[in-house]
Wavefront OBJ file of the C-alpha trace (Angstrom):
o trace
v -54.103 55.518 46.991
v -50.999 57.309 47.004
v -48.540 54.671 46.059
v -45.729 55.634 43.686
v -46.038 54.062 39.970
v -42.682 52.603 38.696
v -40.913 54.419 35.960
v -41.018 52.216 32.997
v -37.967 51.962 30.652
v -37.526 51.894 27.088
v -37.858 48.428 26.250
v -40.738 48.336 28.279
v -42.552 50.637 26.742
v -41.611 48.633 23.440
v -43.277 45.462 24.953
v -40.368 43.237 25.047
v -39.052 41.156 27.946
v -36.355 38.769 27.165
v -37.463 36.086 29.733
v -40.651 35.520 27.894
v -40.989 32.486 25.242
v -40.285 34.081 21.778
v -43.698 35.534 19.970
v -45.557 35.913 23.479
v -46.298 39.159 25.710
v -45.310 38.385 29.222
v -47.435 40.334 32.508
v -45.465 43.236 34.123
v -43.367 42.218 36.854
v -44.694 41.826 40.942
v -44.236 44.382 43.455
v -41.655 41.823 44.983
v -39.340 41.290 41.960
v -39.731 45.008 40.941
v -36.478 46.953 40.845
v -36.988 50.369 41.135
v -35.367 53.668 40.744
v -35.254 56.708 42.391
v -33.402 59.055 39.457
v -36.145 60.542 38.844
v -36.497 61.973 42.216
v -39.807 60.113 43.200
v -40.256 57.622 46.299
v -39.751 54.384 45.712
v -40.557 51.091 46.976
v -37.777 48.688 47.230
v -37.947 44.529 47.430
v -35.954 43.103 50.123
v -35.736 39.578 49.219
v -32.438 38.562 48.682
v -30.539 38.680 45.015
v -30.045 34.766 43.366
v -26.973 36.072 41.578
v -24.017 38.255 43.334
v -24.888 42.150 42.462
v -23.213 43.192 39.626
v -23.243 46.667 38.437
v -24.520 47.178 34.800
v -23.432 50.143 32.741
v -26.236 51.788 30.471
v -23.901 50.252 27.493
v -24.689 46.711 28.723
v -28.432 47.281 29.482
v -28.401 48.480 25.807
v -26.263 45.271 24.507
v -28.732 43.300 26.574
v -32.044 45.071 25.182
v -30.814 45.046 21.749
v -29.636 41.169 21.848
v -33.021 40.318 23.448
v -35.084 42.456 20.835
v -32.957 40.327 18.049
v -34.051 37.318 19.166
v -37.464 37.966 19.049
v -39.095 36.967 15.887
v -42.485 38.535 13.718
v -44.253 42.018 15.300
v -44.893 40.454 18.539
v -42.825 42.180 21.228
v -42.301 41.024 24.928
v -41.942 42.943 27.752
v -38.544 43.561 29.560
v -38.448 44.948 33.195
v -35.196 46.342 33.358
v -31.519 44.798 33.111
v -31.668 42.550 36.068
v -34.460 40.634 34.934
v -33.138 38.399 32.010
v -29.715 37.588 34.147
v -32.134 36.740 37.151
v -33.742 34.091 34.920
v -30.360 32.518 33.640
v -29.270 31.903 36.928
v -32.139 30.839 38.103
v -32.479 28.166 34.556
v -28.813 26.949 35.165
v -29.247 26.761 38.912
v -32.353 24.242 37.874
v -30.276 22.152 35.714
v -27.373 21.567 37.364
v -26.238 18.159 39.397
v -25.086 20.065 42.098
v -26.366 22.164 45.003
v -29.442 24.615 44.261
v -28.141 27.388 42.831
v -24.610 26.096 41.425
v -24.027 26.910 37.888
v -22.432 24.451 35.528
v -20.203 25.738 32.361
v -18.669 24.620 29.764
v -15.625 26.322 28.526
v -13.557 25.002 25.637
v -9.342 24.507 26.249
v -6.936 24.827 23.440
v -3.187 24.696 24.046
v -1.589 26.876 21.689
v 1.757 25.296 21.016
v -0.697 23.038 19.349
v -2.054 25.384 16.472
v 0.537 28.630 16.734
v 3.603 29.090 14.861
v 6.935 29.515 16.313
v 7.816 31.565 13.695
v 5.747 33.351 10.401
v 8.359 31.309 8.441
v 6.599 28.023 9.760
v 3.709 26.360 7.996
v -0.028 26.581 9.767
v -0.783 23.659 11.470
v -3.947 22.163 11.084
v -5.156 20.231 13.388
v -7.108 17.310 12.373
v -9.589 14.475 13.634
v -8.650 10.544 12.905
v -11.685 9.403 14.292
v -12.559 7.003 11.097
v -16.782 7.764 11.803
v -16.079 11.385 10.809
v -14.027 9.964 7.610
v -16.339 7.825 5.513
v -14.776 8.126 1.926
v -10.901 8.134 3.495
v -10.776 5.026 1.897
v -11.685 6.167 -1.609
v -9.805 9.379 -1.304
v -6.462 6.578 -0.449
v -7.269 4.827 -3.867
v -7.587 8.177 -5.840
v -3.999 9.075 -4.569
v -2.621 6.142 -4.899
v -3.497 5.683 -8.789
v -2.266 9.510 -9.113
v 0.732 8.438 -7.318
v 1.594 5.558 -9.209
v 0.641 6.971 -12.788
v 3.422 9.961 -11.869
v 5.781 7.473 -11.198
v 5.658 6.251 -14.142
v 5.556 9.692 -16.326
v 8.816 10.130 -14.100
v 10.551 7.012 -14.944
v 13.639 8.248 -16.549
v 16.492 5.877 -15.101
v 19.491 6.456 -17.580
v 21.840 9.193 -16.396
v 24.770 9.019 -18.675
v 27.256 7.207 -20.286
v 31.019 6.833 -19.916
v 32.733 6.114 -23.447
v 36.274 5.999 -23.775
v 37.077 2.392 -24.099
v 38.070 1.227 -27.991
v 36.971 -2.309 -26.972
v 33.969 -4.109 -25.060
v 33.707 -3.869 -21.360
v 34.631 -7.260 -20.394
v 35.112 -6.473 -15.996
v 34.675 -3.705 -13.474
v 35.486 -3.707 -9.775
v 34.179 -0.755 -7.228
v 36.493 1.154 -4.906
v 35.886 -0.141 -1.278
v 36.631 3.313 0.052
v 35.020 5.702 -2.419
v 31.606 6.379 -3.726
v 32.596 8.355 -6.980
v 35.059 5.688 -8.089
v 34.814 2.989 -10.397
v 37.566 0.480 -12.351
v 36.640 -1.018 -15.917
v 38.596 -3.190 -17.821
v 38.483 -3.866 -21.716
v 39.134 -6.849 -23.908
v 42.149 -4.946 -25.574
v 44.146 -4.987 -22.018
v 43.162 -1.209 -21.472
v 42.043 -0.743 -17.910
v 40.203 3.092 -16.562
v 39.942 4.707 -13.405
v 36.761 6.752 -13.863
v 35.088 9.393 -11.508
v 31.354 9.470 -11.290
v 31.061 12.817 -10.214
v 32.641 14.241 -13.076
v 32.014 11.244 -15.226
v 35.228 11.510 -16.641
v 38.393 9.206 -16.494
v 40.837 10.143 -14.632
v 43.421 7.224 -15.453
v 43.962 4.949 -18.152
v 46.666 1.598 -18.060
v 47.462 -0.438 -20.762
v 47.613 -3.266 -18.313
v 47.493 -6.650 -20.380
v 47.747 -8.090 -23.675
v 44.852 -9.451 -24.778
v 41.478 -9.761 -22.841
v 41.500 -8.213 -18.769
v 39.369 -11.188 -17.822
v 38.943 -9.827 -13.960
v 39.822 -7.197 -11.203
v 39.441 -6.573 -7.889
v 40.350 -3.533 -5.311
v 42.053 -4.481 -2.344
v 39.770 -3.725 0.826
v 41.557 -0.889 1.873
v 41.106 0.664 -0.937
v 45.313 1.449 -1.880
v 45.106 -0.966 -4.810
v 43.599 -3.112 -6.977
v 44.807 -6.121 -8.811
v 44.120 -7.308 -13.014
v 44.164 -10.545 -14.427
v 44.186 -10.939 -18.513
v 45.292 -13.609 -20.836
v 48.597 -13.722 -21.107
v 48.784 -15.495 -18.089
v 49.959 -12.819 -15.587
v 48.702 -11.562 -12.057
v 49.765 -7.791 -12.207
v 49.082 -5.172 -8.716
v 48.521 -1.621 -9.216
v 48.114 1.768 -7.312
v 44.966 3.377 -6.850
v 46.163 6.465 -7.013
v 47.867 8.337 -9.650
v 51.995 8.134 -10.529
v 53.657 11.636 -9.842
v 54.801 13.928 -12.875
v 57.822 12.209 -15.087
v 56.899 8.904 -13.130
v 56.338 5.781 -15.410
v 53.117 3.577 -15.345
v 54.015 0.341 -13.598
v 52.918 -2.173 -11.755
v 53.561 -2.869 -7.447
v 53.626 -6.687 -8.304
v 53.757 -8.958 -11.283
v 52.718 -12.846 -11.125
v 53.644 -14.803 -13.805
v 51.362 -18.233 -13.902
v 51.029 -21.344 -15.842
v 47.577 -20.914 -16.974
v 45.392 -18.155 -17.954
v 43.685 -16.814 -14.945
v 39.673 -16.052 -16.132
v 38.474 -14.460 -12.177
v 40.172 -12.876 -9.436
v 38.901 -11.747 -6.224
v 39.914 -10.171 -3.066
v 39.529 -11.022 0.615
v 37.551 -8.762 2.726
v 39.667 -8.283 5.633
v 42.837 -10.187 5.321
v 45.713 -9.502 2.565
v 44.604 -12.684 0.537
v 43.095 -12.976 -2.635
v 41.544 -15.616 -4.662
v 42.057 -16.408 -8.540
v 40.370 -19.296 -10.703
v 41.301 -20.766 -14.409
v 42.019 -24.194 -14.074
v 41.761 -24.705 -10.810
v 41.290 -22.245 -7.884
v 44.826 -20.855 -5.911
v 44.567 -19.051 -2.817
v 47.621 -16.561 -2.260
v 49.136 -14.372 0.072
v 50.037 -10.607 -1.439
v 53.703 -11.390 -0.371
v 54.175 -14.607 -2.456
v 54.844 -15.277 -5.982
v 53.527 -19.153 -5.489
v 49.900 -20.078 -3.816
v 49.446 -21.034 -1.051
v 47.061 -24.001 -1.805
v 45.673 -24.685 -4.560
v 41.818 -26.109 -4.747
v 40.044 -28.391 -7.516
v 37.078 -30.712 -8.117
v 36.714 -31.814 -11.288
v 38.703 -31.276 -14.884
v 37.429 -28.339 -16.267
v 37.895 -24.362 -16.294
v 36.825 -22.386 -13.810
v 34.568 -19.446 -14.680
v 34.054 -17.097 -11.299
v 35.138 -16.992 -7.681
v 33.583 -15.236 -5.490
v 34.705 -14.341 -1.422
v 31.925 -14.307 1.328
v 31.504 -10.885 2.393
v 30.434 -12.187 6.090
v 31.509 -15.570 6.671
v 34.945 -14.763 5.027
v 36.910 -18.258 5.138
v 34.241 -19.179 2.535
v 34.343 -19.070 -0.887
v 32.299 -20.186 -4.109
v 33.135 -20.620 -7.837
v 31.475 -21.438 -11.400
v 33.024 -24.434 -13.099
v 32.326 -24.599 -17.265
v 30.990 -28.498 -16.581
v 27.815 -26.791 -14.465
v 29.055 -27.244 -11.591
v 28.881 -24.701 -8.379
v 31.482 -25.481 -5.893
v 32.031 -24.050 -2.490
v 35.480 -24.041 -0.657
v 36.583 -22.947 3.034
v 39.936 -21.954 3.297
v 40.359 -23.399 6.919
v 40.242 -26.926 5.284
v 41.934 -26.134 2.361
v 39.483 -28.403 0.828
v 35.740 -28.097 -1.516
v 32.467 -28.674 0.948
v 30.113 -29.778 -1.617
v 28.793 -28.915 -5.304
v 25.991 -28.662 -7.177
v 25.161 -29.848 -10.703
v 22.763 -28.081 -12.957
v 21.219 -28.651 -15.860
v 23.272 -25.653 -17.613
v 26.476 -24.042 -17.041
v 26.438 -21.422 -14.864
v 28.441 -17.880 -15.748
v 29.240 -16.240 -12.364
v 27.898 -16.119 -8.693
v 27.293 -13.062 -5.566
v 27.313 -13.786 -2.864
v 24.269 -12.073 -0.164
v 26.071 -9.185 1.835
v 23.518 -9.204 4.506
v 22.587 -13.001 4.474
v 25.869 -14.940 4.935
v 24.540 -18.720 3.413
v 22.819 -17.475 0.677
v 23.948 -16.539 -3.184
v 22.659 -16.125 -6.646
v 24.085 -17.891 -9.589
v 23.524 -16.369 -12.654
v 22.804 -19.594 -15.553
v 23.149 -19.844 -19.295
v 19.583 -21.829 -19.169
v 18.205 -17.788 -19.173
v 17.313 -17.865 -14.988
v 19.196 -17.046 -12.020
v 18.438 -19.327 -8.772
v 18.884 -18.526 -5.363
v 20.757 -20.785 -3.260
v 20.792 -21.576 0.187
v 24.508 -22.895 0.607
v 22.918 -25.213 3.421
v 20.073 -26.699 1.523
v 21.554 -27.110 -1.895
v 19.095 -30.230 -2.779
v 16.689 -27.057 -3.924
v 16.814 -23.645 -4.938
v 15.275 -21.032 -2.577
v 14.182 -19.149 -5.904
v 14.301 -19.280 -9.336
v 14.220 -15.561 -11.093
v 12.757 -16.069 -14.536
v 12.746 -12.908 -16.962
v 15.240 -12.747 -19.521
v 15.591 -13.972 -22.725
v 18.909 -14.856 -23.358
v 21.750 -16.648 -21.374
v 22.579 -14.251 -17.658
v 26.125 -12.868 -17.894
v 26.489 -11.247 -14.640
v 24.913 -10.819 -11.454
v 25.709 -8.448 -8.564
v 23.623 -7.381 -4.753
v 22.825 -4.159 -3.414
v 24.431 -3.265 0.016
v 21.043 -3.956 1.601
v 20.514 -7.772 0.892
v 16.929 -7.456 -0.833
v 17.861 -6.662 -4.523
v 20.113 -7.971 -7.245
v 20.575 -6.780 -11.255
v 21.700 -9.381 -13.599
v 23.450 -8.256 -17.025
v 21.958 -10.490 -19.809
v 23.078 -11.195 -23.140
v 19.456 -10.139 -24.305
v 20.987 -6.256 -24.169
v 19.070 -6.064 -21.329
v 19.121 -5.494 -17.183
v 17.114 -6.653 -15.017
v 16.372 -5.746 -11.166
v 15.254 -8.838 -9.492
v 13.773 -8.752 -5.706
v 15.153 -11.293 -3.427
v 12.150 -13.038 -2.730
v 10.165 -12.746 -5.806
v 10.703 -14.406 -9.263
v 10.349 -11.716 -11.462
v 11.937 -8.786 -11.836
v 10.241 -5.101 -10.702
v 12.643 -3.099 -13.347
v 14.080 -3.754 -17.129
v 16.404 -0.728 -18.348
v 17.621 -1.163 -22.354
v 18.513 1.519 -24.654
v 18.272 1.375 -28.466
v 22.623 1.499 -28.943
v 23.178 -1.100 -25.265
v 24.118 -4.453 -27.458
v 24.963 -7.320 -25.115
v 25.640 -6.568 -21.566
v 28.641 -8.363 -20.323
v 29.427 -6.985 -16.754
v 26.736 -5.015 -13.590
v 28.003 -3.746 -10.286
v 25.347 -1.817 -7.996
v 26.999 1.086 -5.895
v 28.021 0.918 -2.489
v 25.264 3.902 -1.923
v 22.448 2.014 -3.269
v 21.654 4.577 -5.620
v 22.791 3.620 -9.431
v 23.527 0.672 -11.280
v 26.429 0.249 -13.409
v 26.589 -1.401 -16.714
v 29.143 -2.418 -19.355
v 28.808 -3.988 -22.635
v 30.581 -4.975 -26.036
v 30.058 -1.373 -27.742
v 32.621 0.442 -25.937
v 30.258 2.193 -23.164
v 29.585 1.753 -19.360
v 26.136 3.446 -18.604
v 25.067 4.901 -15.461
v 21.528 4.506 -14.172
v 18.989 4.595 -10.953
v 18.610 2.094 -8.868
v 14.665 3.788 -8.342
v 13.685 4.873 -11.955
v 11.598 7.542 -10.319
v 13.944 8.768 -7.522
v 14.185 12.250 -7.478
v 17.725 13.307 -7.272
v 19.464 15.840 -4.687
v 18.449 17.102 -1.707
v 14.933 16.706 -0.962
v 13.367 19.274 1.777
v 11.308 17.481 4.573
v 7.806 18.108 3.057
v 9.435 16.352 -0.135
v 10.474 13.746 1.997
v 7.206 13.479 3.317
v 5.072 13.234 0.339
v 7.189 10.733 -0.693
v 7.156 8.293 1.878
v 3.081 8.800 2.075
v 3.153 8.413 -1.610
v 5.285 4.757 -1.314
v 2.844 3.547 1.794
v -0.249 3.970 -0.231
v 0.902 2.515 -3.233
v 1.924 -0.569 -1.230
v -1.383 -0.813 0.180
v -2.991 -0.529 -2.971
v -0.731 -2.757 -4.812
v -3.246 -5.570 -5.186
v -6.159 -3.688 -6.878
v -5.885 -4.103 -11.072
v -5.944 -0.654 -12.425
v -2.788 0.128 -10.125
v -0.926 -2.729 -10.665
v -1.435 -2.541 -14.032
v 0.032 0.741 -14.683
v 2.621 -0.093 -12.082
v 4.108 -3.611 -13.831
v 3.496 -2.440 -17.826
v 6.693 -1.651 -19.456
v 7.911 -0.686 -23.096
v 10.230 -3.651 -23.955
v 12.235 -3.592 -27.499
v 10.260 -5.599 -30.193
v 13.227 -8.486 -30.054
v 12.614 -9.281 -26.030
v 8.690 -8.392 -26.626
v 8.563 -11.250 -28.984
v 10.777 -13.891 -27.249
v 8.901 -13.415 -24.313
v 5.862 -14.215 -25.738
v 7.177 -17.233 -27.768
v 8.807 -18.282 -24.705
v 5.498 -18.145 -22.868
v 3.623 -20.582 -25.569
v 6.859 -23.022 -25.334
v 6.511 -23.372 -21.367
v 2.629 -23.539 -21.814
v 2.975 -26.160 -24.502
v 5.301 -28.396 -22.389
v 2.760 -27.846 -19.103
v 0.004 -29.412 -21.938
v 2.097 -32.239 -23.258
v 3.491 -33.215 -19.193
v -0.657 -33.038 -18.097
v -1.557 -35.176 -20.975
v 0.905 -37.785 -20.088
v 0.065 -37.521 -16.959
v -3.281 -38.214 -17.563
v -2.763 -41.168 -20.097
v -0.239 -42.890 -17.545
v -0.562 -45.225 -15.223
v -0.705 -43.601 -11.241
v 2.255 -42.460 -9.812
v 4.370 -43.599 -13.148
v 4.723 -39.479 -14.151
v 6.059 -37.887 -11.166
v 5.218 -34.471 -10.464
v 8.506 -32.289 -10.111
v 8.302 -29.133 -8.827
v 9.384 -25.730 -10.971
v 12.628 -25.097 -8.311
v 14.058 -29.037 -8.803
v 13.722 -29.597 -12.493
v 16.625 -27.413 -12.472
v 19.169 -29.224 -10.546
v 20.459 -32.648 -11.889
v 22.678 -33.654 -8.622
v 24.492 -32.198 -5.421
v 27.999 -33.793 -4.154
v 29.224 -33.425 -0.863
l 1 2 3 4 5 6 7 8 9 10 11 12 13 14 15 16 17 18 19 20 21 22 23 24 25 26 27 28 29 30 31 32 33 34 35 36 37 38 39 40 41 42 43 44 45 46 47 48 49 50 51 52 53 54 55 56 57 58 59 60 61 62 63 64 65 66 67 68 69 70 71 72 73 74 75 76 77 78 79 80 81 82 83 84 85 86 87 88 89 90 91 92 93 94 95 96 97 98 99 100 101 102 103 104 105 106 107 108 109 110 111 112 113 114 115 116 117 118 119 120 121 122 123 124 125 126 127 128 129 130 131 132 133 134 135 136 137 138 139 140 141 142 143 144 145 146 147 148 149 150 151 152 153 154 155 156 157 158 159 160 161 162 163 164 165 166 167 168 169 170 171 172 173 174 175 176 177 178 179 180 181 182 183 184 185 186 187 188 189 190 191 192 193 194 195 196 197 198 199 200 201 202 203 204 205 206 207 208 209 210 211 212 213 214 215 216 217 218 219 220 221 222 223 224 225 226 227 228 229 230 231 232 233 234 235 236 237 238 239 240 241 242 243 244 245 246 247 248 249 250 251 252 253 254 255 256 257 258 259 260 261 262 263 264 265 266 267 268 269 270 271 272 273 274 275 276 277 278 279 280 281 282 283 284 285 286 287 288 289 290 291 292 293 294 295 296 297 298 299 300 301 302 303 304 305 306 307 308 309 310 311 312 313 314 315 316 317 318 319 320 321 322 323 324 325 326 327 328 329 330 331 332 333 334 335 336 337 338 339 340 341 342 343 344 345 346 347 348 349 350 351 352 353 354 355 356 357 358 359 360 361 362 363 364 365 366 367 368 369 370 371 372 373 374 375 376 377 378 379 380 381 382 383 384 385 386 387 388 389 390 391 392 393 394 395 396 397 398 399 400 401 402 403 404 405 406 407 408 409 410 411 412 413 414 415 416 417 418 419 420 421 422 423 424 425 426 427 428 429 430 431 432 433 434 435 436 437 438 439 440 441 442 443 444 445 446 447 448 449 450 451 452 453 454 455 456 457 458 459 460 461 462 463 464 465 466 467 468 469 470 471 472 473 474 475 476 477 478 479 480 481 482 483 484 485 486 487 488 489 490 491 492 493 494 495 496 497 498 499 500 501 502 503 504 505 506 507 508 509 510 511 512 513 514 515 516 517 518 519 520 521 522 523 524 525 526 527 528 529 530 531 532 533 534 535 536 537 538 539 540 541 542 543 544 545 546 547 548 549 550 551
């Protein structure tokens, strides 16, 4: 016939065609879809219907790639047949053009967008970020990976509980007082019961000062707010103002002021912004720094006066501890007492709230410290039951939501504002009974002196890692404290997280204390039941406490 047979190429001669289902031999191409070339030198026949794609130009390396990809796919011995490199990019087009919304012969791709500031470092110093999915379908066991991490983090906590730091001997008597410098962190003020009063730095935990200030007991000191001096009171009956810093070299140790009074004084304390302080024995005296007499003099009532204590916010205010169990609170503008409150106990000292300016915590003999709102004195907001023995001492942390109390069960406890028992107990073997607590202005350690000579330092976080954390520390951390807080509720955690080692003493008053208040809970339901209606009243925990309040 004369007509010119195509030249067949290699794949074709193999059988293959990459158009063709997988596993099935496909018919040669038509006359009209035929591509053919003339490099051999022969006539050819050329189809003039027009392309579906834009021409491209194919290099013998990409009709290779393309053979080679399409003979991959192919699976078993049976081969398809492939007319040339046009063919299988022919039949994409043509399959996307099909699917498509769009106009026939639109193509419709899909190409995947990353923004690399998202996953690139700025630096090889910087950690690889990972990016991650929250979606919670994609997460089902987040929740039991939380728990696993959060009974790791809490067991650690308490491997790393170490909360004593060190302890500051020097004195040859008990600690009977201690005051904290307004102005400085590292500084602290202890007095003894032989008159001796220190100037220690917490830094170097060393004393830097020592002033044989009294004779007899210092009963209490105070630093003045701005931090140039502090004031002692002891028992032979004197009011005595000292410098904070120092005397220079041949310089004798003496005191700015001496106050000679008629009574011993047994509390002192200093106003917060004004030069006025505050002192109590029998009766409580209000003076100015430039006067040797008081200027007004406050009582209710006959007997000693424990504490006194200034408001740190509302400042005209003023509360004190009265041996006949009485809490009294005074304002200065009046010059006279607002009201009192009678317990069932005598109560040792008060703090006032630094962030909450009506509320304070007395610290009782009956072995409980109550909360008071100095508004709604018919009730206590709490009662904090924990120790064992009477409460000598009670002082806040700068933030409002934590108090320690010193007990006379050689013991201190860390009480939360709101709850009724404490989250921490520190003791050592050698700590006999603690007679004095200040928390420092950092809220980072707790200060405590008692009757064997020593003040102790310890953390305010048992577990707090000390020093400069880097962020990733920082991180952890805080993760570490969120899921323990949402995990708090579940038994195994909080479990591990309240059990403490207690000394055999306070393990066994505890629990003899607990069949005592469970015996009285039997004997008040069985009267209750054997009575007459309404003739046993039922008196809540948080009044049984408080006998009257005067106004």
């Amino acid at each position: 016939t004369g007509a010119l047979q195509p030249r067949t190429g290699r794949a074709e001669q193999r059988g293959l065609w990459a158009g063709s289902p997988r596993g099935t031999a496909a018919a040669p191409a038509s006359p009209a879809k035929r591509i053919l070339t003339r490099s051999s030198g022969c006539s050819a026949r050329v189809d003039r219907t027009p392309p579906l794609i834009p021409a491209a130009r194919f290099s013998s390396r990409t009709c290779r790639s393309t053979e080679r990809s399409a003979g991959s796919r192919d699976s078993g011995g049976s081969r398809a047949v492939h007319a040339g490199p046009a063919a299988p990019i022919a039949g994409r087009a043509r399959a996307g053009a099909g699917a498509g919304p769009g106009p026939r012969g639109a193509m419709r791709v899909k190409v995947l967008s990353r923004n690399p500031d998202d996953y690139v470092r700025e630096t090889k110093l910087d950690l690889q970020r990972v990016p991650r999915n929250y979606d919670p379908a994609l997460h089902p066991f987040e929740v039991a990976r939380e728990y696993t991490r959060a009974l790791n983090a809490t067991k650690l906590e308490r491997v790393f509980a170490k909360p004593f730091l060190s302890s500051l001997d020097g004195h040859r008597d008990g600690v009977n007082c201690m005051a904290k410098h307004p102005k400085s962190l590292s500084t602290v003020l202890s007095g003894a019961c032989d008159g001796e009063v220190k100037i220690w730095n917490l830094t170097k935990r060393q004393c830097i000062r020592t002033i044989q200030a009294h004779e007899g007991f210092v009963r209490g000191m105070c630093a003045r707010f701005c931090g140039t001096s502090f004031f002692t009171v002891g028992d032979d009956k004197t009011i005595k103002q000292w410098k904070m810093e120092s005397p220079e070299y041949g310089e004798e140790e003496e005191p700015i002021h001496t106050i000679l009074g008629k009574t011993v004084y047994t509390g002192i304390d200093h106003h917060w912004k004004e030069p006025v302080f505050a002192t109590c024995g029998h009766q409580v005296d209000i003076w100015d720094e430039q006067r040797t007499s008081p200027k007004c003099s406050l009582t209710w009532g006959f007997d000693s006066i424990s504490s006194v204590k200034f408001n740190p916010i509302e400042t005209y205010l003023l509360g004190s501890c009265a041996s006949d169990r009485n809490i009294v609170l005074y304002d200065m503008r009046k010059s006279t007492p607002l009201k009192k409150v009678i317990l069932n106990m005598r109560t040792n000292t008060l703090c006032w709230n630094p962030m909450e300016a009506f509320n304070f915590t007395a610290a009782n003999e009956d072995y409980n410290l109550y909360t008071f709102d100095m508004r709604f004195l018919e009730s206590p907001v709490m009662v904090h039951m924990d120790h064992v023995s009477a409460v000598l001492d009670v002082d806040y942390s700068p933030t409002g939501k934590e108090f320690v109390s010193a007990s006379f069960d050689k013991s201190i406890r860390i009480f939360p504002v709101d709850k009724g028992h404490s989250r921490e107990v520190y003791h050592t073997k050698r700590m006999q009974h603690v007679i004095t607590v200040k928390w420092t202005s950092d809220n980072k350690y707790i200060l405590c002196g008692s009757d064997e000579m020593n003040i102790r330092l310890w953390k305010a976080n048992a577990s707090e890692k000390l020093g400069v954390l880097a962020p990733r520390e920082k991180a952890a951390m805080n993760y570490n404290q969120k899921l323990k807080e949402k995990f708090q509720f579940h038994p195994q955690i909080r479990r591990i997280a309240q059990h403490r080692h207690l000394p055999k003493s306070i393990y066994c008053q505890i629990r003899e204390q607990r069949i005592m208040r469970e015996a009285r809970r039997r004997k008040e339901l069985n009267r209750r039941k054997h009575s007459k209606p309404g003739s046993v009243p039922l008196v809540p925990e948080r009044k049984k406490h408080i006998v009257a309040v005067v106004k």
